[in-house]
N, C-alpha and C positions, 0 to 999 in steps of 0.2 A: 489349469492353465498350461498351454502349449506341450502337451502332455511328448510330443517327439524331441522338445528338447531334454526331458528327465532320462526317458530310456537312450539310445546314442544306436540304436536300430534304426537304418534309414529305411524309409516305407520299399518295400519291394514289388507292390502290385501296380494297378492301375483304380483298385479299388481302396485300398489303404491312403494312395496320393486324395483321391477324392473325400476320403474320408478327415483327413488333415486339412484342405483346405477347407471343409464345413467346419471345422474347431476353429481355424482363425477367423470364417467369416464374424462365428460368433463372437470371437474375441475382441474383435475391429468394433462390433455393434457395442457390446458392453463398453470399450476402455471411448469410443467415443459417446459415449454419455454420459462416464466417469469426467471425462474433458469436458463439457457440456454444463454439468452440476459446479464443476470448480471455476470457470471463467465464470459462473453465478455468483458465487460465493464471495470470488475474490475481492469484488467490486468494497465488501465490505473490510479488508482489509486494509490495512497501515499502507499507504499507498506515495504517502508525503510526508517528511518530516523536515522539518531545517531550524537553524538558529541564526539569528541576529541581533547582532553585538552593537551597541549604538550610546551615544553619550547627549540625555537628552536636556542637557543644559550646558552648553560649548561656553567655554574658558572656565570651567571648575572640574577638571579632573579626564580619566581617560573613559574607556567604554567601557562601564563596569555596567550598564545596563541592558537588557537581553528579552527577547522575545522568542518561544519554540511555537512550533508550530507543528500537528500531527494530526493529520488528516486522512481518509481513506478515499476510493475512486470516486467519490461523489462530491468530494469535496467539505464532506461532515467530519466536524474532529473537535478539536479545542485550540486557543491559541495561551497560553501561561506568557505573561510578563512581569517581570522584575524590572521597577522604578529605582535606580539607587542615588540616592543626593545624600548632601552633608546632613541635611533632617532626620534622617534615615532609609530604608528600604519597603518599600510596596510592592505587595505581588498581587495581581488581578489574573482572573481567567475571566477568559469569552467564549462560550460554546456558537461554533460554526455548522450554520446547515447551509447547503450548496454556495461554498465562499463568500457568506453574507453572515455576517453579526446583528444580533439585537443590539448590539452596544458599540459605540463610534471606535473607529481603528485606528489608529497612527499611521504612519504611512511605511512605519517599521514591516507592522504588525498585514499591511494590505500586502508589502512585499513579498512577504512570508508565501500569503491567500492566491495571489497573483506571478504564475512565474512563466517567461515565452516559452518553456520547455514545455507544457503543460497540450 
């Protein structure tokens, strides 16, 4: 890799300069298809995450109830909620494929799914 930056010899020919610019072309060719394989890849990464705080029974208590949400470029991920009432605590997941559930969403939990930023 860039083999004139290790040595600190500037090229002195006209055949050496040629010879340097065929090492960056090839370099250009490889790191852009390095770029190329990772804008692939990425898609499959952590792309979205958020929580939201929410009290789903108003006039008993604060927001102790909560939906995350983690999702990659395609919109596949999970969503994890936490039900909390005086009964006690419920936790559900819902696996998400292209911001659609098999299983009905709250409107917490679509917020999450659905954001203008997107």
């Amino acid at each position: 890799m860039f083999k004139f930056l290790k040595n600190q010899k500037k090229p002195e020919t006209l055949e050496n300069v040629l010879g340097y610019v065929k090492e960056l072309e090839k370099e250009v060719v490889r790191l852009s298809g390095e770029i190329d394989k990772l804008k692939k890849e990425s898609v499959f990464f952590t792309k979205k995450a958020g929580v939201e705080r929410y009290n789903p029974f108003p006039g008993t208590g604060g927001n102790q109830s909560f939906s995350v949400a983690i999702l990659d470029g395609n919109k596949d991920g999970v969503i994890i909620t936490s039900i909390y009432g005086r009964e006690g605590n419920r936790i559900y997941a819902k696996s998400i494929k292209r911001g659609i559930s098999e299983y009905p969403l709250s409107e917490e939990e679509k917020k999450l799914i659905t954001n203008k930023n997107d």
